[in-house]
DRENVORO-901627 format. One record per residue (C-alpha): x, y, z; residue in three letters. Coordinates in Angstrom, 1 decimal. Layout:
{x: X	y: Y	z: Z	resn: ala} $
...
//
This chain:
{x: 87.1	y: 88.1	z: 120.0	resn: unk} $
{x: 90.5	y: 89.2	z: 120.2	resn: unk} $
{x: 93.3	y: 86.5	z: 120.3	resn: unk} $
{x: 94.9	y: 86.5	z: 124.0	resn: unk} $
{x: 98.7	y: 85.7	z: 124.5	resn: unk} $
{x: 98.5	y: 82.0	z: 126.8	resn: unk} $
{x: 102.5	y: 80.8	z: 127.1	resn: unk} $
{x: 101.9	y: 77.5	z: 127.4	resn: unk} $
{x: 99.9	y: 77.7	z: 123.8	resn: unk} $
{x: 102.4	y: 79.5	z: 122.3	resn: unk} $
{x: 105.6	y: 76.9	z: 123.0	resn: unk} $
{x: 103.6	y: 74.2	z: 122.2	resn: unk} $
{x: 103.3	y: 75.5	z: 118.8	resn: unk} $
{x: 107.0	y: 75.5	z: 118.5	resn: unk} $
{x: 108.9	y: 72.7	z: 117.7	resn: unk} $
{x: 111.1	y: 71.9	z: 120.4	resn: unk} $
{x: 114.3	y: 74.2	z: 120.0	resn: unk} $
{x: 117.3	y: 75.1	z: 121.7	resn: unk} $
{x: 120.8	y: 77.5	z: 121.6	resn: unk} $
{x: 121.1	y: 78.1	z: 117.5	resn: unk} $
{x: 118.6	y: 75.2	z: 116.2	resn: unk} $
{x: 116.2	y: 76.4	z: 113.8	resn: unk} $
{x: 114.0	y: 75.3	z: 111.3	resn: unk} $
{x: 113.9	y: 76.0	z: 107.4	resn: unk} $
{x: 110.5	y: 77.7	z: 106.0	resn: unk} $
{x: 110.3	y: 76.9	z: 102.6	resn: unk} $
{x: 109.7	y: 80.0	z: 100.4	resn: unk} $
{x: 107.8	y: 80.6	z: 97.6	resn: unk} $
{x: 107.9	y: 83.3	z: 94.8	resn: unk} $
{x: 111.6	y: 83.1	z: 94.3	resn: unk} $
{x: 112.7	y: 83.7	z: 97.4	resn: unk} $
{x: 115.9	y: 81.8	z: 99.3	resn: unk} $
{x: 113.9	y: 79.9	z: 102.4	resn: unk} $
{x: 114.6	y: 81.2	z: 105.5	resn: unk} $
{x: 115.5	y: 80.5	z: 109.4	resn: unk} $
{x: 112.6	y: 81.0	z: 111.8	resn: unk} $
{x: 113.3	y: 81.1	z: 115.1	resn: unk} $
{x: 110.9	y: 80.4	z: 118.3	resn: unk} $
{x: 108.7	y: 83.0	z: 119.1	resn: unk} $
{x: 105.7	y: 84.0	z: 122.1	resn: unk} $
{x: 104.1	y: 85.9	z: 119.7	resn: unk} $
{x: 100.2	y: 85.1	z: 119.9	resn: unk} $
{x: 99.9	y: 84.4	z: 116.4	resn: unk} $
{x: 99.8	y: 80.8	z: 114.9	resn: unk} $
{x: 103.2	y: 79.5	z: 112.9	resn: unk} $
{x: 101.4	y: 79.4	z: 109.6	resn: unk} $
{x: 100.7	y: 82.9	z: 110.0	resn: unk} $
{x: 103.4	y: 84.3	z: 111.1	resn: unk} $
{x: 105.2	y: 82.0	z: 108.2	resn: unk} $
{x: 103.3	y: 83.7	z: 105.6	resn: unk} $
{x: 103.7	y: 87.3	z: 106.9	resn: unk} $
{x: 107.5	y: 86.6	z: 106.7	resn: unk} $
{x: 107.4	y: 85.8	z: 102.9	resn: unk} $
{x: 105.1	y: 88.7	z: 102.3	resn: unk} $
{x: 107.2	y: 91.0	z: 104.5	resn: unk} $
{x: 110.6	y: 89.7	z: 102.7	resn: unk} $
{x: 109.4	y: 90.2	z: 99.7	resn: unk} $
{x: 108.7	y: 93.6	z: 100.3	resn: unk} $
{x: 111.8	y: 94.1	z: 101.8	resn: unk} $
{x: 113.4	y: 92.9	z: 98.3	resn: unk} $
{x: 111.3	y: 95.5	z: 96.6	resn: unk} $
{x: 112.2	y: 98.2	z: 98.8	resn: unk} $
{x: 116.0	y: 97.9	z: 98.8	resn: unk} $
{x: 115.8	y: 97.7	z: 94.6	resn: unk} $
{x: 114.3	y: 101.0	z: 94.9	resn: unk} $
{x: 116.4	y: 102.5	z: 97.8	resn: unk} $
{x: 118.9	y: 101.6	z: 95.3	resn: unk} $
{x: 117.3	y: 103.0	z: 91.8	resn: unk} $
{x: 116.4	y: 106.0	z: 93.9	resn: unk} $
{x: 120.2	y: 106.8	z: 94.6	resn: unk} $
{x: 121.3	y: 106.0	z: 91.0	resn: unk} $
{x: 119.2	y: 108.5	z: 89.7	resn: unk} $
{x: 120.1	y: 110.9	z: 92.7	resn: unk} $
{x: 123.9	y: 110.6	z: 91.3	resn: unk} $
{x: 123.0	y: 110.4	z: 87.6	resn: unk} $
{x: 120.2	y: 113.2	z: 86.6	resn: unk} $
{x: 121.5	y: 115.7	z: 84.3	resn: unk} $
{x: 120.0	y: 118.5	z: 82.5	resn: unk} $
{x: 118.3	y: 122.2	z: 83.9	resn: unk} $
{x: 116.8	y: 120.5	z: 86.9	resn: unk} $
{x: 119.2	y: 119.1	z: 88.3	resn: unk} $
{x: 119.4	y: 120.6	z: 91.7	resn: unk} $
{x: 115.9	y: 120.3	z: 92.9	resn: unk} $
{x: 115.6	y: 116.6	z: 91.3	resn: unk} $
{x: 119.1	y: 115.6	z: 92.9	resn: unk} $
{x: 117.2	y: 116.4	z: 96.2	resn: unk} $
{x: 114.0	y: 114.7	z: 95.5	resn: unk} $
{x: 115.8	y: 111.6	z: 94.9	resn: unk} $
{x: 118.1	y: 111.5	z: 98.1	resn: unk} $
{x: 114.6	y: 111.8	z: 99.6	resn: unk} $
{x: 113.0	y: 108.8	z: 97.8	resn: unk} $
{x: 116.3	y: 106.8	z: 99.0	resn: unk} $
{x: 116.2	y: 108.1	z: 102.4	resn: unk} $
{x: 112.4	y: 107.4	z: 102.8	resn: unk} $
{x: 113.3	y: 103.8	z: 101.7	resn: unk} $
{x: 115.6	y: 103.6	z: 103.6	resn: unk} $
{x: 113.6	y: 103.9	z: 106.9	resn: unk} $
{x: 111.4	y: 101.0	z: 105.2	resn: unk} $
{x: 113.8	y: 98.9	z: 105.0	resn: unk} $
{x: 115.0	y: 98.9	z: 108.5	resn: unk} $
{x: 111.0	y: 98.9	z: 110.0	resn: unk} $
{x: 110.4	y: 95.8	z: 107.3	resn: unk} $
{x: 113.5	y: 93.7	z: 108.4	resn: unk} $
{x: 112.6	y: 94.6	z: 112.5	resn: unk} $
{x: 109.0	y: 93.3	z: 111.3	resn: unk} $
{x: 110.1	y: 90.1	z: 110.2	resn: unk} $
{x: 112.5	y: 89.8	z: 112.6	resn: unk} $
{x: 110.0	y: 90.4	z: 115.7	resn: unk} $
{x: 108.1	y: 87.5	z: 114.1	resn: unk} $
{x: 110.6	y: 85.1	z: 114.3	resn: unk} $
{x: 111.9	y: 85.1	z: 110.9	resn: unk} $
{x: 115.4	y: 86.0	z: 109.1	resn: unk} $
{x: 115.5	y: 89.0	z: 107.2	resn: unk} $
{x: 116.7	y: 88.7	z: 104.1	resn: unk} $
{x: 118.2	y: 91.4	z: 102.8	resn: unk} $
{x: 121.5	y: 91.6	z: 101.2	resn: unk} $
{x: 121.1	y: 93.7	z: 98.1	resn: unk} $
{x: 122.7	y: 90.6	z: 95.9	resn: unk} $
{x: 119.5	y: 88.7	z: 97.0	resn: unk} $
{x: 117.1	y: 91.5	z: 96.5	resn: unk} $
{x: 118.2	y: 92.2	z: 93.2	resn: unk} $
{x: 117.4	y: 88.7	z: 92.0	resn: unk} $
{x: 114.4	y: 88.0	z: 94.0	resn: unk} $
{x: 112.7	y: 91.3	z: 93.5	resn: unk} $
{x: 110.0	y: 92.1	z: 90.8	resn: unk} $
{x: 111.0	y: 95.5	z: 90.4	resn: unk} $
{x: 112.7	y: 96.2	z: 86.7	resn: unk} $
{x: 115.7	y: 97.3	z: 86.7	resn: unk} $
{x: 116.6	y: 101.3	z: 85.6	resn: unk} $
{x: 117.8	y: 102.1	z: 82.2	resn: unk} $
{x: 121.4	y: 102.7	z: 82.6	resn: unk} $
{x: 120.8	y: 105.1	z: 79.2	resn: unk} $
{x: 118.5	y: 107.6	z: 81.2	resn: unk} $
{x: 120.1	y: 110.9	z: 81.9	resn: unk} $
{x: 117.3	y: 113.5	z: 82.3	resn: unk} $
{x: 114.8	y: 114.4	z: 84.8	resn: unk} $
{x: 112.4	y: 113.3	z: 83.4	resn: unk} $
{x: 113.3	y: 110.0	z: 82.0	resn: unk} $
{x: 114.2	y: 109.1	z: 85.9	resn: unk} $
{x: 110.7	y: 110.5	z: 87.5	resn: unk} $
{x: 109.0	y: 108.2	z: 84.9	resn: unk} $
{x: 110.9	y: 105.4	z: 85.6	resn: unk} $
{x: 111.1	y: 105.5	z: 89.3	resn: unk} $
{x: 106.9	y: 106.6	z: 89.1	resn: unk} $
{x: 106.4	y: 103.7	z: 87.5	resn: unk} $
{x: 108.1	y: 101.2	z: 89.6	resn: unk} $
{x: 107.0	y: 103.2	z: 92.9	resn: unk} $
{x: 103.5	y: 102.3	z: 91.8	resn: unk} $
{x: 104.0	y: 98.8	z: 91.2	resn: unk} $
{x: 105.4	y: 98.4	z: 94.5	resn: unk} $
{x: 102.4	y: 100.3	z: 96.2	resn: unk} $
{x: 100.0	y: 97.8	z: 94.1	resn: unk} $
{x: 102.1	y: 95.2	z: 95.6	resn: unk} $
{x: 102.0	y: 96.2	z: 99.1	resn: unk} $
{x: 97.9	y: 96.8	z: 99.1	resn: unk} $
{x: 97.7	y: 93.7	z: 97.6	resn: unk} $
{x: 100.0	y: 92.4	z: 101.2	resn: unk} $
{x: 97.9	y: 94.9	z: 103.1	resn: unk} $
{x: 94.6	y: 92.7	z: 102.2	resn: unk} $
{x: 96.8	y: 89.7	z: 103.0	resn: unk} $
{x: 97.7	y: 90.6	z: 106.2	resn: unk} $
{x: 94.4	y: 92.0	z: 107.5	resn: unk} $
{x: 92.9	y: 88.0	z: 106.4	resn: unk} $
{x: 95.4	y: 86.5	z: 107.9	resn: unk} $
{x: 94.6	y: 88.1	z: 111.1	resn: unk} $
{x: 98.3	y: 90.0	z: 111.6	resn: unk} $
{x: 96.8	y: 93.2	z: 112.1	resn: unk} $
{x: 100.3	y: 94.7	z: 113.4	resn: unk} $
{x: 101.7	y: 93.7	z: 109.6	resn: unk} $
{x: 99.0	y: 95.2	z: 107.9	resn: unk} $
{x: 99.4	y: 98.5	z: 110.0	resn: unk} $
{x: 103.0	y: 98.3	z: 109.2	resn: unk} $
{x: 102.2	y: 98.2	z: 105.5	resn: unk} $
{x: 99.3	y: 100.7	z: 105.5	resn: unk} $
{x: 102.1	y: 103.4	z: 106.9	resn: unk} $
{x: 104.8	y: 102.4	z: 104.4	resn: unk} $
{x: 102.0	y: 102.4	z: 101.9	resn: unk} $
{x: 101.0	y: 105.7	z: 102.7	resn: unk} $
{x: 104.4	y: 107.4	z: 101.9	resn: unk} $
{x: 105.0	y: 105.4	z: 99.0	resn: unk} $
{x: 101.8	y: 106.9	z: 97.5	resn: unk} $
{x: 103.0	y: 110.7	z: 98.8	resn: unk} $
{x: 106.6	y: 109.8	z: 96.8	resn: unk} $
{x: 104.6	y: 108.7	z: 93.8	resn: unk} $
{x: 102.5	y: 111.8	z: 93.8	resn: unk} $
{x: 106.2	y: 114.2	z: 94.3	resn: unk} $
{x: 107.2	y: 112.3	z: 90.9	resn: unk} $
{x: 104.1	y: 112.3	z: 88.7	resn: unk} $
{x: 103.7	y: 116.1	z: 89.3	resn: unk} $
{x: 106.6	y: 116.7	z: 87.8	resn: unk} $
{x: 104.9	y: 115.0	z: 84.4	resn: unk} $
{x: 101.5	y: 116.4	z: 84.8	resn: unk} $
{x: 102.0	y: 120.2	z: 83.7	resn: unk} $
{x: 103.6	y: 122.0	z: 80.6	resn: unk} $
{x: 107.3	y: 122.2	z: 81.4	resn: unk} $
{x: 107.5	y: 118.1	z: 81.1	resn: unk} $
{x: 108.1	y: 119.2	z: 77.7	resn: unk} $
{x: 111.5	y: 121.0	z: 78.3	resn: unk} $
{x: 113.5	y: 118.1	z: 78.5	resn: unk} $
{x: 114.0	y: 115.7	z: 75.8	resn: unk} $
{x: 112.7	y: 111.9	z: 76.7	resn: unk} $
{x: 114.8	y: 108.9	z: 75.4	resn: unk} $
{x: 111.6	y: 106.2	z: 75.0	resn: unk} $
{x: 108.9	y: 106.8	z: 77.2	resn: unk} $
{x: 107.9	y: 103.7	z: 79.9	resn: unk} $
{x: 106.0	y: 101.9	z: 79.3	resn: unk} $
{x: 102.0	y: 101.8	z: 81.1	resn: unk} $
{x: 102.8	y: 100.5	z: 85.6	resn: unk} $
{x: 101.4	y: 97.0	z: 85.7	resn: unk} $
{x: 101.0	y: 95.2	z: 89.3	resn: unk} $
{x: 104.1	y: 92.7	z: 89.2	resn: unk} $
{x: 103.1	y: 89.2	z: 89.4	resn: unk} $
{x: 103.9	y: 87.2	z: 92.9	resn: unk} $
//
């Protein structure tokens, strides 16, 4: 049966609160804790607690590569450089729209976003880009393989959610997860014909593995 929205239930599950007070949620997987604020929202403290984490860690993830994306927008060199200089500053832009419907996420739940890039940088699982890389291809392999860890991540948040019974969070992530899967498949097709060949690769990367939470 579906869970129905009863007021009284839902403030008693709050700690009593008033004007600023808040309480602490104590994160896990590296990341600062957080305020959580008082909410109606149908769904129990504990969930919503751990849809918060989940949410802010993807949140972390996505502004590392909304980030990497634009580095290699500014950076790539060689005969492509015009189409892939676009390409990019799509990746970044796409991420960028994830980042804002994450944060409203965890926000609408009653949590605190966190999300300046100093703490996603060192709470993220995301590796960081070679700052040797120059060419086309050396930046589609790097941001492929870090696109796809974060789409094993969020399936892996996807299954979480749906368990947990936040269907809305798992919708959310289903979405996102879909366009991080199209992005993944704009890079890789650049590596899957003949003409990878034309530009010269500094160290290949090495084979995506799902990042440990």
């Amino acid at each position: 049966m579906s869970q129905m929205y009863n007021q009284n239930q839902s403030q008693q599950q709050q700690p009593r609160q008033t004007g600023a007070t808040q309480q602490q949620t104590t994160a896990q997987g590296g990341q600062p804790a957080a305020q959580q604020f008082p909410t109606r929202s149908y769904l129990s403290q504990n969930v919503r607690t751990a849809s918060i984490q989940r949410l802010n860690r993807c949140l972390a993830d996505s502004i590392v590569l909304q980030s990497q994306a634009k580095y290699a927008h500014w950076n790539v060199k060689g005969l492509h450089f015009f189409p892939l200089h676009e390409l990019f500053d799509e990746i970044a832009e796409e991420f960028e729209d994830h980042i804002d419907e994450i944060a409203e996420r965890i926000t609408s739940l009653g949590g605190q976003a966190i999300g300046s890039t100093y703490t996603a940088a060192s709470t993220s699982n995301i590796p960081p880009l070679s700052t040797s890389a120059v060419t086309g291809v050396e930046f589609i392999e790097m941001l492929a393989d870090r696109i796809a860890m974060h789409d094993a991540n969020l399936s892996q948040d996807i299954q979480a959610a749906t368990q947990s019974g936040d269907v809305d969070t798992a919708d959310l992530l289903n979405e996102i997860s879909r366009e991080v899967g199209e992005k993944r498949w704009f890079l890789e097709a650049h590596l899957q014909g003949p003409t990878v060949q034309n530009e010269p690769v500094q160290g290949r990367s090495q084979t995506t593995q799902t990042s440990q939470r």
